[in-house]
C-alpha positions in Angstrom: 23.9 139.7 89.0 27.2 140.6 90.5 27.4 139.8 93.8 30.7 140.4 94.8 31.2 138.9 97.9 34.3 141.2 100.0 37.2 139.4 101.7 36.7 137.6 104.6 33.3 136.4 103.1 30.2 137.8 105.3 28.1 135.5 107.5 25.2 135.6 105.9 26.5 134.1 102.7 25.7 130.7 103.2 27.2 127.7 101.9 24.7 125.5 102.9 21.8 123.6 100.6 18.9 124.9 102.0 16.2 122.1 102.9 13.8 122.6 99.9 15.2 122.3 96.3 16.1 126.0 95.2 16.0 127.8 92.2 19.2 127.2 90.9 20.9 130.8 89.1 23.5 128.1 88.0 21.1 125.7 86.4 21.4 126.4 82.5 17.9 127.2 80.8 16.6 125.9 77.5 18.9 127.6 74.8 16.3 130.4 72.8 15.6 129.7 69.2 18.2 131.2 66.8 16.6 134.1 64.4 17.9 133.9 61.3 20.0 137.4 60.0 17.6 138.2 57.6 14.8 137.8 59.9 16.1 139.5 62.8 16.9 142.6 60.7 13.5 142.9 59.0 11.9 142.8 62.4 14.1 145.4 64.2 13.7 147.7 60.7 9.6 147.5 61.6 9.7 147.8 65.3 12.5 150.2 65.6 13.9 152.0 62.9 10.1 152.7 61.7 9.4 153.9 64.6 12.6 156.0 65.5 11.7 157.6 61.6 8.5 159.1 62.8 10.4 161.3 65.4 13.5 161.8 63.1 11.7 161.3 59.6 15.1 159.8 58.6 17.2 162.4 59.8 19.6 160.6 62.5 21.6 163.8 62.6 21.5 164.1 66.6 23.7 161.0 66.7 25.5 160.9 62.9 26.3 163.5 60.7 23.4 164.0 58.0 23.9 165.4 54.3 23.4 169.1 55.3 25.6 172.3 54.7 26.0 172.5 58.2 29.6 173.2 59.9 30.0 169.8 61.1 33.3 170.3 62.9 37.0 172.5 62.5 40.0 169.7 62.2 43.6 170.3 61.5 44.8 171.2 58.0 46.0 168.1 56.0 48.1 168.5 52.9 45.1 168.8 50.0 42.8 170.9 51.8 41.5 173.9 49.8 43.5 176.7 51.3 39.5 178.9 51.6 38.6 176.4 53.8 41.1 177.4 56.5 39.2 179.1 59.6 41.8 182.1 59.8 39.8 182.7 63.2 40.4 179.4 64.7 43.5 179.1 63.9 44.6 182.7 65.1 42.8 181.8 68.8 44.8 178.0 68.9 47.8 179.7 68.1 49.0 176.4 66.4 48.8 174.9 63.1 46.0 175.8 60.6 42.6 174.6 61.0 40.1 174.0 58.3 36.1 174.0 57.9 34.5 170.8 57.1 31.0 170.3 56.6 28.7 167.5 57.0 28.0 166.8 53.5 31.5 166.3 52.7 31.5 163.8 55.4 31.7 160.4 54.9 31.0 158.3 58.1 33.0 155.1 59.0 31.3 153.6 62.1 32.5 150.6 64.1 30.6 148.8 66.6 32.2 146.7 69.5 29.8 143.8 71.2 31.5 143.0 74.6 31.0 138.9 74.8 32.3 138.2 78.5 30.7 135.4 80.1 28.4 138.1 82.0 26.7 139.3 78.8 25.1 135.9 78.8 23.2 136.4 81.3 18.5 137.8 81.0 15.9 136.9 82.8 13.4 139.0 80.6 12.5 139.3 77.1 16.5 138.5 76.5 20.5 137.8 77.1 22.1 141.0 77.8 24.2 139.8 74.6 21.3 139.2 72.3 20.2 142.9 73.3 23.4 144.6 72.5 23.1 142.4 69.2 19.9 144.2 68.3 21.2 147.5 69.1 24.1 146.5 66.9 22.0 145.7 63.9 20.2 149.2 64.6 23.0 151.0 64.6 24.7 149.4 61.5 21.3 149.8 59.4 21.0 153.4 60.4 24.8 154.2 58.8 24.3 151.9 55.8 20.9 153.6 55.2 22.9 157.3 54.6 25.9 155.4 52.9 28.5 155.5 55.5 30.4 152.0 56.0 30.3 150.8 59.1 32.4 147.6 61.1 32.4 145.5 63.6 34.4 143.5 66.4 32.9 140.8 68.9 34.7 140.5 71.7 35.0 137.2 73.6 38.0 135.0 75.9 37.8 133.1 72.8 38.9 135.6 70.5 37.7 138.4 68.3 35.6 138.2 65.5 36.0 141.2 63.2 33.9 142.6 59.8 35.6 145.0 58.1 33.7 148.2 57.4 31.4 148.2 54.6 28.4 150.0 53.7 24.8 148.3 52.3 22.1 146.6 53.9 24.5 143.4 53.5 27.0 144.8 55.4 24.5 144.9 58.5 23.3 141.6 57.5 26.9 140.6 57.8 27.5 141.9 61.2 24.4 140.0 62.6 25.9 136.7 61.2 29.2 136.7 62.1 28.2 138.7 66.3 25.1 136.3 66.3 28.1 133.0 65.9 30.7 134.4 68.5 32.1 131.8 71.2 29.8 132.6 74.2 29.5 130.8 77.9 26.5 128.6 78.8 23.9 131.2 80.4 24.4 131.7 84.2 24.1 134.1 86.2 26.9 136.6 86.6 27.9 136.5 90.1 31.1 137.4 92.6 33.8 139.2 90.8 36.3 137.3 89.1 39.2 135.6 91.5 42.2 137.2 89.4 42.5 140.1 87.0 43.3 137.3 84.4 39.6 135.8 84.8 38.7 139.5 84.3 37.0 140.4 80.5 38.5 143.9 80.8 41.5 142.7 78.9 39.3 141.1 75.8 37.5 144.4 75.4 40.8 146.3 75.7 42.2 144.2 72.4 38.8 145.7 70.8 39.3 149.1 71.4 42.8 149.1 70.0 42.0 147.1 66.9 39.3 149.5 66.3 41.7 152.4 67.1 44.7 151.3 64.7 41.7 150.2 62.0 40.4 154.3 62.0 42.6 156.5 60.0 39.8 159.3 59.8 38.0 161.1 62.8 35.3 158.4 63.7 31.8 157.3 65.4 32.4 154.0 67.8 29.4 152.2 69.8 30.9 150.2 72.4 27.8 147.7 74.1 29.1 146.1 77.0 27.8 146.0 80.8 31.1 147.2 82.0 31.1 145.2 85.1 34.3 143.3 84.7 37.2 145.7 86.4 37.8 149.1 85.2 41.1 148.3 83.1 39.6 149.1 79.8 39.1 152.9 80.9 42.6 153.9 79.4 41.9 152.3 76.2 38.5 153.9 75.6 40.0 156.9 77.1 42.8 156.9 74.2 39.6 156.0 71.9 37.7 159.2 72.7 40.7 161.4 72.1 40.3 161.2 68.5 36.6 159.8 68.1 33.3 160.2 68.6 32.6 157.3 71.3 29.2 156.0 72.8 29.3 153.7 75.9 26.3 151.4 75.5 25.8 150.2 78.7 23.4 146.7 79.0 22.0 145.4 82.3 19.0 143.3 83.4 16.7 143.7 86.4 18.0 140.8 88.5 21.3 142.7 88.4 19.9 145.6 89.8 16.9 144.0 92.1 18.0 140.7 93.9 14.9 138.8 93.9 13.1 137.2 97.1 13.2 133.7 96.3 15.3 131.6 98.9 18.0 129.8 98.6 19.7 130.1 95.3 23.1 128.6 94.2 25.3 131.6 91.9 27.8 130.4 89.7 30.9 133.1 88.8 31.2 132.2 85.2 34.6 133.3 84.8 35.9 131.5 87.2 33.1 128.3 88.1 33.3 129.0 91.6 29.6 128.2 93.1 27.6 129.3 96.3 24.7 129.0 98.4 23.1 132.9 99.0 19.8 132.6 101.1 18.0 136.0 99.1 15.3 136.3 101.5 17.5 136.8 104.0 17.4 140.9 104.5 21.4 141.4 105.7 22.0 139.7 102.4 19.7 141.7 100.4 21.3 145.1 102.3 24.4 143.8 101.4 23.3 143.2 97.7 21.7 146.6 97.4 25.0 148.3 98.6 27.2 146.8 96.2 24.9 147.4 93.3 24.9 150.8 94.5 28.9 151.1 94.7 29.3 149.2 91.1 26.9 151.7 89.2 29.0 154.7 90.7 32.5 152.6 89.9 30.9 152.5 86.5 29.4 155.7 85.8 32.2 157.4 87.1 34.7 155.3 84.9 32.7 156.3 81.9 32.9 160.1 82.6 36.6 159.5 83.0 36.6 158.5 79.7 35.0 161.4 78.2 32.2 159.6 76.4 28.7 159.7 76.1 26.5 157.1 77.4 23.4 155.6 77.7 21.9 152.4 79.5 19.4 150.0 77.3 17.9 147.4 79.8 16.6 143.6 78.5 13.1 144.0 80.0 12.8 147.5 78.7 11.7 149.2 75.3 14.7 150.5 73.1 13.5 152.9 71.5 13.5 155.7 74.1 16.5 155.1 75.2 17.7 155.7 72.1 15.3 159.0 71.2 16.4 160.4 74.6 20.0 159.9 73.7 19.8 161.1 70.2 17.5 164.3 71.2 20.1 165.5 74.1 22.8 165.1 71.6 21.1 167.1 69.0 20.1 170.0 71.6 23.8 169.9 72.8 25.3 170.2 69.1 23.3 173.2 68.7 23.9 175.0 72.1 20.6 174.3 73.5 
């Protein structure tokens, strides 16, 4: 849950045991039964894609490009192009090179997906890990591309490494990307608390690497999903930046309640899982959860802020929440926006 505590550390963060054994944020749960690929997928496809069908009746055009004759966008001319594709009136207003009319039916979609697996990701205290929720939006997303033909990758991101699928297309190819995100390294499940020590504990740098593999790995104008909470540093703003210059990116942002509300319960002990540092907060204590409320305040604008100055779209899915409209809302304000409404 973030809480950053500023330099010198406040008063009221205590580093005493309080007298009555707390709830420890530090103490690891019971690890939640792995679902198997197979069965993960088949589940989201009845809870979720069924349902996100009866408002789109399979038409996911407010977020990918359908089979249509619809314009889908105007793009430089590459050496190829039919020469009566060229929009003589675009390219007479850029007063550049020639531009050329493409249209969604000659479009085929490659899609990447980036899971963000810093140590905070591992962190729900509802219905799941902030992780295991960007996994199902993951699998959502990759079924939805595979489903119109369009390939579609992915890359885990992680202090241990990367995990990567190469694009492909097929209902395998989304079973693949559950097995291999599902497996990545990941931390024991604490609670995300002060801000890392050093830029180096930071995962910023990890989800960097991501956005550049993904960058170098698309040749053709592209759709990315990036799911992360965003809540380690700011330094991967120029890379998605660079990513949104030449793609179509969605910032998938992932929190849980006890991030945004601190909870009433005592003493608690929070652990910084990038760093293992440990300490005693007393939450019913109300300068604490003033303090608490102001930095969740300041980190949501630090976040939203950095997302605009991106230039991406965004939306928020939350672990104690439904998914599906967040997604419907999303989809439907792109749509209206394609169209000029």
């Amino acid at each position: 849950m973030t809480l950053s505590a500023p330099s010198p550390r406040p008063s009221f963060f205590k580093r005493r045991a309080p007298a009555s054994a707390p709830m420890s944020a530090a103490t690891p749960s019971a690890p939640p039964v792995k679902e198997l690929p197979d069965a993960l997928l088949r589940r989201l496809e009845f809870k979720i894609l069924k349902r996100l069908d009866g408002f789109f009746f399979g038409d996911y055009s407010g977020i990918f490009y359908g089979p249509s004759l619809d314009l889908a966008e105007v793009r430089e001319y590459q050496p190829g192009d039919e020469v009566r594709r060229i929009d003589w009136n675009v390219t007479a207003r850029s007063g550049g090179p020639l531009y050329v009319r493409q249209y969604r039916e000659e479009r085929e979609i490659t899609a990447w997906v980036i899971l963000d697996g810093a140590s905070s990701m591992h962190f729900g205290t509802r219905r799941l890990t902030k992780y295991q929720l960007g996994l199902e939006f993951a699998a959502v997303a990759a079924r939805i591309v595979t489903r119109h033909g369009d390939k579609i990758g992915a890359i885990g991101s992680s202090p241990g490494g990367l995990k990567l699928v190469t694009a492909g297309s097929g209902r395998g190819q989304a079973l693949r990307i559950i097995s291999e995100l599902s497996g990545a390294p990941r931390a024991v499940p604490v609670s995300p608390s002060a801000a890392p020590s050093s830029p180096a504990s930071s995962s910023g740098s990890d989800l960097n690497t991501a956005l550049e593999r993904v960058a170098k790995s698309l040749r053709r104008r592209g759709l990315v999903f990036v799911i992360s909470d965003f809540m380690r540093g700011t330094d991967w703003v120029e890379a998605l930046s660079r990513l949104a210059l030449r793609h179509d990116v969605v910032a998938v942002r992932v929190s849980d309640l006890a991030e945004r509300e601190l909870p009433k319960v005592g003493g608690v002990r929070f652990r910084d899982p990038s760093s293992g540092q440990e300490q005693w907060v007393d939450t019913g204590d109300k300068a604490v959860r003033m303090q608490h409320s102001k930095i969740v305040a300041e980190r949501d604008a630090r976040i939203t802020g950095a997302l605009k100055r991106a230039g991406v779209d965004s939306f928020e899915l939350r672990t104690e929440a439904d998914v599906v409209q967040p997604i419907l809302k999303f989809a439907l304000k792109r749509k209206a926006r394609r169209w000029g409404r």
